[in-house]
Every structure is written in C-alpha cells, then in structure tokens.
C-alpha positions as CSV (number, residue, x, y, z in Angstrom):
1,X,-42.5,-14.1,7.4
2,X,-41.3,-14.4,4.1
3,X,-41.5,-10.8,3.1
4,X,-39.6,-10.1,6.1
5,X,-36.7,-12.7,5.1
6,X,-36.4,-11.0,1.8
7,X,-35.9,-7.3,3.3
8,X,-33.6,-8.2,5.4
9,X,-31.6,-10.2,2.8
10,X,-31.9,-7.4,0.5
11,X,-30.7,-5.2,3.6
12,X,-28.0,-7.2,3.8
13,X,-27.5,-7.0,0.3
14,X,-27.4,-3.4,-0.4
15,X,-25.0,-2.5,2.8
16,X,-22.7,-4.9,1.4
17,X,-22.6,-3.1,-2.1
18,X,-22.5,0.5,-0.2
19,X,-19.7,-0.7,1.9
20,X,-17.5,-1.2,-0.9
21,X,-18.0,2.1,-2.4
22,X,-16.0,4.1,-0.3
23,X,-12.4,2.7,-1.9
24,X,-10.1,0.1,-0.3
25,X,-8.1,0.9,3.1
26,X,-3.7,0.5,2.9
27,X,-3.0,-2.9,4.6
28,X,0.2,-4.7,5.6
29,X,1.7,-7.6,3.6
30,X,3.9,-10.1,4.8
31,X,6.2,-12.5,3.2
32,X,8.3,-15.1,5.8
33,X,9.5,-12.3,8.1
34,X,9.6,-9.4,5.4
35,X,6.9,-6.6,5.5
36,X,5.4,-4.5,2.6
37,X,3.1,-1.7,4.0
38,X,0.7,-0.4,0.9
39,X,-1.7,2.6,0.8
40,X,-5.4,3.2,0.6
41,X,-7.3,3.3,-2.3
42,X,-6.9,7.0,-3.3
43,X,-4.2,8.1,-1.2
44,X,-2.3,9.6,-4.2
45,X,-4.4,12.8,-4.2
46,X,-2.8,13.5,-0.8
47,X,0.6,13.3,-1.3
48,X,2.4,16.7,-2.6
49,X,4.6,16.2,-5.8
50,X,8.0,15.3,-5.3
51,X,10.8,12.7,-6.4
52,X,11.3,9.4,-5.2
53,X,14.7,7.6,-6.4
54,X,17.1,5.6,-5.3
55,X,17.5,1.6,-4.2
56,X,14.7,-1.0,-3.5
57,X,15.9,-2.3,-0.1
58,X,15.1,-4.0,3.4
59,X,14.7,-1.3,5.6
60,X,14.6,-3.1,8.6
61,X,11.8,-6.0,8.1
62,X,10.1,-3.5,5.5
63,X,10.5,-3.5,1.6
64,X,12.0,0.3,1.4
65,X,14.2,2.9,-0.9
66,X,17.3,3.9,0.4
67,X,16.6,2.7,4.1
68,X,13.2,4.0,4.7
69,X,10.0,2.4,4.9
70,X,8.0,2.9,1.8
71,X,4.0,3.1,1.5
72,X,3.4,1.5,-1.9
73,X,1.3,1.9,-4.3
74,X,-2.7,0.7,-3.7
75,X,-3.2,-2.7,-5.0
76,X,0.4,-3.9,-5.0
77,X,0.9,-7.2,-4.3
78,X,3.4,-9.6,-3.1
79,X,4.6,-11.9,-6.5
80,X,7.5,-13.8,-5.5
81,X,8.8,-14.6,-2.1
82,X,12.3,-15.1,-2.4
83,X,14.1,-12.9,-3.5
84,X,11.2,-10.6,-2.4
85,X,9.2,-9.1,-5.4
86,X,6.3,-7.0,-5.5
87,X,4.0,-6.1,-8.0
88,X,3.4,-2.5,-8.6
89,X,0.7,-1.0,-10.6
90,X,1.9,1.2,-13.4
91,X,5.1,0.2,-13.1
92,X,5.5,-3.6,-12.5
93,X,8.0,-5.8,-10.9
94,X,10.0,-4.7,-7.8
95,X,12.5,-6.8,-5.8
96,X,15.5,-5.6,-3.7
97,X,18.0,-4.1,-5.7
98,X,16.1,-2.7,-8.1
99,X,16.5,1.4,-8.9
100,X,13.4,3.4,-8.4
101,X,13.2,6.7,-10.1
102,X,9.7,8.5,-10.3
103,X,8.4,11.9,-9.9
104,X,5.8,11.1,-7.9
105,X,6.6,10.5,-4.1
106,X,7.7,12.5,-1.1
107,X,10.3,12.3,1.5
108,X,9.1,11.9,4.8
109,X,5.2,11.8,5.0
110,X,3.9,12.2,8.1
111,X,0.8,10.3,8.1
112,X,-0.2,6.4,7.3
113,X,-2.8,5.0,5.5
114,X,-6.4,4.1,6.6
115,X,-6.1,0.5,7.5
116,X,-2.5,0.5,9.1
117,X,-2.4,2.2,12.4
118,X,1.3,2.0,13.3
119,X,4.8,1.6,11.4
120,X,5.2,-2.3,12.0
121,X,8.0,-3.1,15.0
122,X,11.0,-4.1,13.0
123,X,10.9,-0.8,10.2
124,X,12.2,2.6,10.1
125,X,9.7,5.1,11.6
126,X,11.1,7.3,8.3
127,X,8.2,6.4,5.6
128,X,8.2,7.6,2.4
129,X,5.2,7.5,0.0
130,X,5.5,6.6,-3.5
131,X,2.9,6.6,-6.6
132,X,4.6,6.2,-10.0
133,X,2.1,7.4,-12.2
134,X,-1.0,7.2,-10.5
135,X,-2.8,11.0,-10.8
C-alpha cells in the first residue's frame, strides 16, 4: 500500500513538472471594467516583422494603440489601476497616453493566442500584436 501511495504521488509529481514545460498560454487581464489581452509564451516567433507606433489608448474596454486592440507582450502585467498601467517586459511602464514606437509588431493579426478564444465583447475585433524586443 505504501509503495503504491508513493507512485502515484510521484505520478502526480512528474505530470505536474511536464505540464509546465510546454510555455504559458496568453490570458485576459482585467482592471475595474478595462481589459488587457496578453500573448502566449512564445508567440513572438509567429508574428512577421513589422512596426508598431502610435498612442497607448482605450480601445473600446481594451488597453490598445491607436484604436485597436493590442496583444501584449507575454508576462505583462497589470501595475497600477488608475490611470491604467501595465508592465511590459523589455520595455517597462505603459499607461494611456503613452507613445509606442517599436519595430516589432504587425497590423492586423489574424489569429489570438492560446488561452484566449475570442476578442472580449466591448474591444475592437482589429488586434494588433506587439513584441518590443523580444526575438
């Protein structure tokens, strides 16, 4: 009995590990009734090289540039709730109003993330992907 509690544990143990090998899946963020949609864990290889500038904004309830929804960065975070600021790696802090200027994003992507299935109600069905930096 005991040898079989400690292969299932170890079981339980290793799948756990293995799971979190495959990289982290994009996920939606929400501060009060503001939305920040952010990508999967390796996403950046997917996105052809383009240039991303313009105005942090609301787009609708999503954190955008220029009106459209933006896919940010993996592993962005929200910092501050009002005014809205996010945390962007390789860059740093964003908050509306802020000018964006990088060479690597895309207009228009047609595709979202692993781990968000639909452009949340209340945001521009235009998304735009943007990586500063991350190659």
């Amino acid at each position: 009995m005991r040898i079989r509690s400690l292969v299932v544990v170890t079981v339980i143990v290793v799948g756990s590990l293995l799971s979190g090998c495959g990289g982290g899946d994009g996920g939606v963020l929400r501060s009060g009734g503001s939305v920040v949609l952010v990508g999967a864990d390796g996403d950046r290889r997917n996105i052809p090289e383009g240039v991303l500038t313009g105005k942090v904004t609301m787009a609708g309830d999503c954190l955008g540039v220029n009106g459209a929804t933006v896919i940010w960065p993996y592993g962005t975070k929200i910092a501050a709730d009002d005014p809205l600021t996010i945390d962007v790696p390789s860059l740093g802090s964003l908050r509306v109003g802020d000018y964006v200027d990088a060479m690597d994003g895309d207009e228009y992507v047609d595709y979202l993330p692993k781990g968000i299935d639909a452009v949340p109600s209340g945001c521009p069905t235009d998304v735009v992907a943007f990586y500063p930096d991350q190659k």
